[in-house]
C-alpha positions as CSV (number, residue, x, y, z in Angstrom):
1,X,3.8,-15.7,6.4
2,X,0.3,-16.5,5.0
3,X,-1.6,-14.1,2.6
4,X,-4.2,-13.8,6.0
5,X,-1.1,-12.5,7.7
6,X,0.4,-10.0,5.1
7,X,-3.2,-8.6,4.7
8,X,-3.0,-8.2,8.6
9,X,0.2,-6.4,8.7
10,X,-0.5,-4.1,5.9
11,X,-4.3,-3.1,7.9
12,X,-1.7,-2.4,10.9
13,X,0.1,0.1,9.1
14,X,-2.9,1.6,7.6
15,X,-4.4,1.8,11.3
16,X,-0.9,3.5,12.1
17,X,-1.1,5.8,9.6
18,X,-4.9,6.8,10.1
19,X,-3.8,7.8,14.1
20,X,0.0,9.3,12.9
21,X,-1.4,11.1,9.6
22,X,-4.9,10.6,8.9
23,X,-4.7,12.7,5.9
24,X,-2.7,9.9,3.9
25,X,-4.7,7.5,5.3
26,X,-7.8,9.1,3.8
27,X,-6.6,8.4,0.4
28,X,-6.9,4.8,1.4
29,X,-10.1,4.5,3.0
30,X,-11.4,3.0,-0.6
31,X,-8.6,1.5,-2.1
32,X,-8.7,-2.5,-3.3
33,X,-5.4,-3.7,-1.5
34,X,-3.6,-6.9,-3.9
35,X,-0.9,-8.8,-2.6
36,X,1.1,-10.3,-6.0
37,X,4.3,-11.0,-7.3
38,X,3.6,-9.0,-10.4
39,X,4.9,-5.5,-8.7
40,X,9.1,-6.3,-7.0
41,X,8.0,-3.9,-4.6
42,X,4.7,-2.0,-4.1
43,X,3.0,0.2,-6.7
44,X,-0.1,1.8,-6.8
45,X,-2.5,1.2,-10.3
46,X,-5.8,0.8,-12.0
47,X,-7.3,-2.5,-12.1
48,X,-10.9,-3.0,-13.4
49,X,-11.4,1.0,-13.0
50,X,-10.2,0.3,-8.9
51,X,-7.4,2.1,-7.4
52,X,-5.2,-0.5,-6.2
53,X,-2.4,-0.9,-4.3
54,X,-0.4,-4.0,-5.3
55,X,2.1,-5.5,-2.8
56,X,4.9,-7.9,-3.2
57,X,4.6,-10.1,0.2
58,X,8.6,-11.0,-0.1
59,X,9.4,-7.6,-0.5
60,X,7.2,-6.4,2.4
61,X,7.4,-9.0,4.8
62,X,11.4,-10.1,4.0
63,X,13.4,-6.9,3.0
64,X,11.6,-4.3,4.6
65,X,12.0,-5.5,8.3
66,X,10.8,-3.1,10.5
67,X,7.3,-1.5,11.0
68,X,8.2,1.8,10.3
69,X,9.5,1.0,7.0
70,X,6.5,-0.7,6.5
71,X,4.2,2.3,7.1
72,X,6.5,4.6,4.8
73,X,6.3,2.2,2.0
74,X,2.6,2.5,2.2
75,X,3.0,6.2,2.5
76,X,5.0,6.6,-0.4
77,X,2.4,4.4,-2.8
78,X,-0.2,7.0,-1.2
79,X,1.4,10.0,-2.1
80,X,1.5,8.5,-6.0
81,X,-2.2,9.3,-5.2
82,X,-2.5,12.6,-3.2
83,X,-0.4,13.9,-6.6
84,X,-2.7,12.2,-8.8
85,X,0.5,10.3,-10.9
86,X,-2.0,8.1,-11.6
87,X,-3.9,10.8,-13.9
88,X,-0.8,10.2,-16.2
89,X,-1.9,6.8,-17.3
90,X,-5.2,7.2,-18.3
């Protein structure tokens, strides 16, 4: 799958979540979205003073095969935010 096409599937499970739980989704509205092979997995960081959520598109695309899994990846990275973990770097 393309980079155009991971960047589509990961706007479908943000469009889940914003009808499922909009109050996750919230915490996404403004977040720069990077897919990379820096992060195995997903992760959630700073970048240029951006929160940003870095995706691995093997990990995402290959191992997690279903949609749901998808979403609850993306949920888990949020809730780094909604308990400001990311407070602990700075």
């Amino acid at each position: 799958m393309s980079h155009k096409n991971i960047n589509d599937e990961i706007s479908r499970c943000i469009i889940q979540m914003l009808i499922d739980e909009p109050f996750y989704a919230h915490f996404l509205s403004g977040i720069v979205r990077q897919v990379t092979k820096e992060v195995p997995t997903a992760a959630v960081g700073f970048k240029n003073s951006n929160v940003t959520l870095y995706i691995n598109e093997d990990f995402f695309l290959k191992e997690l095969t279903t949609f749901s899994s998808r979403v609850a990846i993306i949920k888990h990275e949020t809730l780094h935010l909604v308990f400001k973990h990311l407070v602990r770097l700075i």
